[in-house]
N, C-alpha and C positions, 0 to 999 in steps of 0.2 A: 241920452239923458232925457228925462221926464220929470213933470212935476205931477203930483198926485194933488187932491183937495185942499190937505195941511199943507200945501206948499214945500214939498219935502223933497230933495233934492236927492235922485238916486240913480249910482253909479254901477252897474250888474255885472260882473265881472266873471269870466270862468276861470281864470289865474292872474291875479293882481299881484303886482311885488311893491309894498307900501316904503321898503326900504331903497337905500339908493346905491346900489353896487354899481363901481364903473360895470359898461359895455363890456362883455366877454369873459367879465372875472369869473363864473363858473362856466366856462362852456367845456372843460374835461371831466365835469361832473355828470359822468354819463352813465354810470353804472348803477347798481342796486345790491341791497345787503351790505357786507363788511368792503365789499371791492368800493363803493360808493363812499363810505369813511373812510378810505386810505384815499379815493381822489380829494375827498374834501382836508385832509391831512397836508396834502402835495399842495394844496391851494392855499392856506392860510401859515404852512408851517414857520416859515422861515419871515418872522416881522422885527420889527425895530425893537429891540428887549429896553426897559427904560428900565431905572434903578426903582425899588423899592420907595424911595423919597420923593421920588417926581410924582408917584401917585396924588400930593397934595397937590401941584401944579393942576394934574388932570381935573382933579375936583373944583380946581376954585378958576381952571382957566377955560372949562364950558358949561355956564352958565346956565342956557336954554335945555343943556341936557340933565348936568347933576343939581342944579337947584330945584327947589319947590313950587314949580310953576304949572305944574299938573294937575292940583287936587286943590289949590288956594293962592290968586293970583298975589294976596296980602302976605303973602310968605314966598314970592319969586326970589326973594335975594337971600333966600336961606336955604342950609341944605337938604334935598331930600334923603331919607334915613328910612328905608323901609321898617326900622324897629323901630321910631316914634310916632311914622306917619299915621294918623289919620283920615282914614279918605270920606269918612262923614260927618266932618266937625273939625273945631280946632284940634289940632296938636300940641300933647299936654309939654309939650317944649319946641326948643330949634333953635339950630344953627348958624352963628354967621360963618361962612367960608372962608377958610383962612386963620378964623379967631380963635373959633372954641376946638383947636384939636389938641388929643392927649398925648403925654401928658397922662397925671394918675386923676382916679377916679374911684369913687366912693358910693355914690346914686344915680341912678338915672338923672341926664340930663347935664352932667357934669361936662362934658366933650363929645365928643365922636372921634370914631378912627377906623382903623383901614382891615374892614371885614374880611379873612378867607371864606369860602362860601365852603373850599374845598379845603381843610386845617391844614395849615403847613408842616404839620407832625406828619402827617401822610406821604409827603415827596421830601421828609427831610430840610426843608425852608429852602432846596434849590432854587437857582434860576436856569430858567425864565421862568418857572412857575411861582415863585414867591411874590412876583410884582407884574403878575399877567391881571390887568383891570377887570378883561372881562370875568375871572371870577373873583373881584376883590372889589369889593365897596363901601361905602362909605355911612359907618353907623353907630348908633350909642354904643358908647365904651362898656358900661354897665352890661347893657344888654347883650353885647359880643362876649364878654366876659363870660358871662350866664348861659350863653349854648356853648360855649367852647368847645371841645371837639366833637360833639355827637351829633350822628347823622341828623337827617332831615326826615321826617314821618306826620305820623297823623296822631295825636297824642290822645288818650283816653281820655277817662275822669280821674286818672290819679296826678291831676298838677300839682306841680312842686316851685314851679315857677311861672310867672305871668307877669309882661311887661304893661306899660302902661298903655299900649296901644292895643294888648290883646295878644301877641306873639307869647308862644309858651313851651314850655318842656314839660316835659315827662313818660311814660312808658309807651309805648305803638300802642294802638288802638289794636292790632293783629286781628282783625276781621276786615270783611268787605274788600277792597282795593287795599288796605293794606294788611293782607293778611301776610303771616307765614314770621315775624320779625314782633319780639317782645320787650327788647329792650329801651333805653331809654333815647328818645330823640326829639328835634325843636321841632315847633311849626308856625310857621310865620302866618302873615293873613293873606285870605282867599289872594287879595288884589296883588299880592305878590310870588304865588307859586310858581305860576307858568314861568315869569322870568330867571325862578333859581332855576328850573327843569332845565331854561334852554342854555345858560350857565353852567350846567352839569353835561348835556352836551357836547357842546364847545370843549368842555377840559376835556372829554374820554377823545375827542379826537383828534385834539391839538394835540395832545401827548402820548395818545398810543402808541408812540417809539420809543419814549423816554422811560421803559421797562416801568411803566404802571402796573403791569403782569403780576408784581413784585411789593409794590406796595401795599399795608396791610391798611385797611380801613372797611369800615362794618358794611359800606354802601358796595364795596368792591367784589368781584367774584375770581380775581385774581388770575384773568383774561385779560388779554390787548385787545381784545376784538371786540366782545360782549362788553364786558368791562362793570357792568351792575349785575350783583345778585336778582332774581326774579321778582321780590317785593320790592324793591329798590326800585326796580326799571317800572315796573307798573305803578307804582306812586307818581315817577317820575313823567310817564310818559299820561300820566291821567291830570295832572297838573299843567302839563305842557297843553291837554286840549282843552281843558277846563277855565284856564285863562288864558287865553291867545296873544298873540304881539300887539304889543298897547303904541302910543304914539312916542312913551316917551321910552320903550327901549328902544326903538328905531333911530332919536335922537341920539341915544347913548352909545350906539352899535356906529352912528355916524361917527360921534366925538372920538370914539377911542380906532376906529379907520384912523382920520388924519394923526391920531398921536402914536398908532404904532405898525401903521399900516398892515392888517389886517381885520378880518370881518369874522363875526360868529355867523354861519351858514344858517342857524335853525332860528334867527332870526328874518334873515333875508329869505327864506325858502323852508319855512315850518314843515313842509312836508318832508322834507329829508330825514325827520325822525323819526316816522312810520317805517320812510324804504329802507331805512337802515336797522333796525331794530324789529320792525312789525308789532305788534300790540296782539291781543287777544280780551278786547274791551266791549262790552255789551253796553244799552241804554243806561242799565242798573247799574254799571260799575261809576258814574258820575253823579257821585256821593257829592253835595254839596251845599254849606250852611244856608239856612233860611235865613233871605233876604227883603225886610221888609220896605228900604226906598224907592221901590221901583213894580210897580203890578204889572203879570205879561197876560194876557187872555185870548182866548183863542176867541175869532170874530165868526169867521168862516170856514169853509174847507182848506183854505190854502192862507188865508189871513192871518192873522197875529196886532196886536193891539200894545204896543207897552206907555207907559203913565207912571210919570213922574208923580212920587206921593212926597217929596220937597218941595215947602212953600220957596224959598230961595234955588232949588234947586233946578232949574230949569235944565232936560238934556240936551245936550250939544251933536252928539254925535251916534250912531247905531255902526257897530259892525258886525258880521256876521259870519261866520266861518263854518268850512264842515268838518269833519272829524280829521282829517288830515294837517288839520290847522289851518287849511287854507280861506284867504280873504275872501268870501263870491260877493258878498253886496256891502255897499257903503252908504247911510244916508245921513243925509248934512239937514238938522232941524233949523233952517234959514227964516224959520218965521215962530220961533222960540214958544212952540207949541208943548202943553206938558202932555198929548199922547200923539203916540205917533205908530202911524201902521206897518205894518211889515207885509210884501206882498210878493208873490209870483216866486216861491218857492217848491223844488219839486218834493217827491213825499222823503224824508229822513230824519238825523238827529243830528243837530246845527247848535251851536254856539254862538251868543247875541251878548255880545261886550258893550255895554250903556255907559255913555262917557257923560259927565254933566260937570259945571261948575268948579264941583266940590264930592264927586264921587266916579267910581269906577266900578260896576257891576257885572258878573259874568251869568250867564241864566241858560239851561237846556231847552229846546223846544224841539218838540218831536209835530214831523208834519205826518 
């Protein structure tokens, strides 16, 4: 540990695990490719299945994890809703836990309720997959309403729908990283891709038994193994590096551990999504919106500079990861500086997750 000039506290890691899995829980995860997804199958399969209903329990009985204490400490006792959140500004509504769930609904803002991320028309509303958390959360009814079954994509200029926080549908963009798929799909905001990706994850492995092979659905390739079509998977796995494990899926990954005793792996070990799948992902493929809260600039040869451009927004925290998703450096701004340097990286293309206040930031930098 060292402190630099800005007083910046940094932690350089060569494999950080930010989550907290008991001691041993992956140590048969020893393999690579599909043999590696059937260990990770062996290790999480078999958890506590909880009814469809208790999901409102999960939501209103961990606090730190599903409320709104991430992005506006003035909204901690409400729910977070990746379809209203806004992560630079208020939120054009919200939640109390418990109160406003539906129940029918008619506009945004009217309730929230119980997201499949992966539609339940796809597995038939089976259990355990009908009331499995990790892919089901907690979000505007309107706006759940409004993606209904269609996959997840990169949406053109032909929207047909746009939520109040910016979450939208309409046709794939079919070029760049999502090329090859035209029809109609949602796309949530930057700050929340990565955690559907690793959400989609989690399901192709948790149920590779449970004849997914078989289930139709546009993201599928109708494999147990592979389990995504080739635009599917690279959207997938380009969102998964594009926004890394933030603090509060780790929270979320902890909450639903104790409520159903098991863990999403590509949370706790991001990298098991390259060994298991591999990529074929260049600099160019990390397409990503221009982001004006936050300036990155290169100092030096090996430097990096980023600046906070919020007058209220001071950043809190710097993470950094390599294309594997992995965590390498962590810096803690202890002396609530609005720039802060980035140093002692070797030459590549890294991922710098900017946590502050009231925002969440992801930014490429190539050394």
């Amino acid at each position: 540990m060292k402190k630099n000039l800005f007083s910046i506290i940094i932690i350089a890691l060569s494999h950080f695990g930010l989550a907290q899995a008991p001691s041993g829980y992956y140590n048969s995860a020893t393999g690579t490719g599909f043999t590696l997804k059937t260990q990770l199958y062996n290790i999480i399969k078999d958890h506590n299945t909880k009814s469809y209903g208790q999901l409102w329990g999960l939501y209103t009985g961990y606090p730190n994890a599903f409320n709104d204490n991430w992005y506006d400490a003035s909204d901690a006792d409400k729910i977070m809703d990746i379809y209203s959140e806004n992560p630079n500004g208020p939120d054009p509504y919200t939640y109390i836990p418990g109160t406003n769930q539906c129940g029918n609904y008619s506009t945004e803002g009217n309730c929230y309720n119980r997201e499949h991320l992966i539609p339940q028309s796809v597995f038939g509303e089976r259990s355990p997959m009908v009331s499995d958390p990790f892919h089901i959360w907690p979000t505007d009814g309107k706006v759940n309403g409004e993606r209904g079954s269609y996959p997840f994509g990169v949406v053109g200029n032909n929207v047909d729908f746009r939520s109040r926080n910016g979450s939208k549908r309409g046709n794939n963009l079919n070029s760049g990283y999502s090329a090859g798929y035209s029809g109609i799909v949602f796309e949530p905001l930057d700050e929340f891709k990565g955690d559907i990706a690793r959400a989609y994850f989690y399901f192709a492995t948790r149920y590779q038994e449970n004849n997914i092979q078989s289930w139709n659905y546009a993201m599928f390739d109708g494999t147990k193994d592979k389990v995504f079509k080739d635009t599917f998977l690279k959207i997938l796995m380009t969102w998964h590096i594009n926004d890394p494990v933030s603090p509060r899926e780790i929270a979320v990954n902890n909450a639903i551990f104790t409520f159903q005793d098991n863990r999403n792996p590509f949370i706790d070990n991001p990298e098991y999504a390259q060994q298991i799948w591999g990529y074929n992902l260049g600099s160019t493929d990390f397409e990503y919106q221009e982001r004006y809260d936050i300036d990155v600039f290169k100092k030096n040869n090996n430097t990096y500079t980023v600046t906070s451009k919020q007058d209220d927004g001071k950043i809190k925290e710097i993470y950094i990861y390599n294309l594997n998703g992995q965590l390498i450096q962590k810096i803690e701004n202890v002396s609530n500086k609005k720039s802060i340097d980035i140093t002692n990286l070797k030459k590549g293309v890294y991922i710098i997750k900017v946590m502050g206040n009231s925002f969440e930031i992801n930014k490429k930098i190539v050394i």
